[in-house]
C-alpha positions in Angstrom: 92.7 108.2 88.7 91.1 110.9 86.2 94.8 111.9 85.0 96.6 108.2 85.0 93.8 106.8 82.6 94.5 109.7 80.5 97.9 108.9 81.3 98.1 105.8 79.7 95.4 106.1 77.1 97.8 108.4 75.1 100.5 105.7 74.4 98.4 102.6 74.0 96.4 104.6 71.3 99.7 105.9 70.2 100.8 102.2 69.5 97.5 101.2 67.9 97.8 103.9 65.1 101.4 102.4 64.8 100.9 98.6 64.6 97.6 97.7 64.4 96.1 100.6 61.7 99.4 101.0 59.8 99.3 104.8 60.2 102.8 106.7 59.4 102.0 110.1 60.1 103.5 111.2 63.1 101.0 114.7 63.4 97.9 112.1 63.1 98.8 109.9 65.3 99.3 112.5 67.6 95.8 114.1 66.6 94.3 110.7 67.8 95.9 109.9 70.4 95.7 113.5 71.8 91.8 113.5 71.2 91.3 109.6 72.7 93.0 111.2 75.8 91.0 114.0 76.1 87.8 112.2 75.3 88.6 109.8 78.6 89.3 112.6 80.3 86.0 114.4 79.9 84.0 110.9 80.2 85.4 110.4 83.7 85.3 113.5 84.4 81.2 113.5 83.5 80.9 110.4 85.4 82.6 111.7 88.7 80.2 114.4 88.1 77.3 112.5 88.1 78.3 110.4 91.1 78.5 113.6 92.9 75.0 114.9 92.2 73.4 111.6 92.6 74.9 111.5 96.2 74.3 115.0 97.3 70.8 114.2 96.1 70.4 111.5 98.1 71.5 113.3 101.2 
């Protein structure tokens, strides 16, 4: 699940620097979009993480 959100957070970012703010430069679009994918990435990543612990904790 980890990978497909960061999957599809690349475009959909990708689009919003297109349409919505207006930006024409391919390398930061890339830059953002690259760096919002990452981001979700890592926050899931920190969140499965703390699922974990909080289980084996309970155990």
């Amino acid at each position: 699940m980890q990978e497909l959100l960061t999957a599809v957070t690349y475009p959909i970012v990708w689009l919003i620097c297109s349409y919505a703010l207006k930006i024409e430069s391919g390398s930061a679009k890339l830059l953002i979009s690259l760096t919002a994918a990452i981001l979700v990435y890592v926050l899931v990543g920190i969140k499965l993480s703390h699922k974990a612990s909080k289980k084996d904790n309970e155990d």
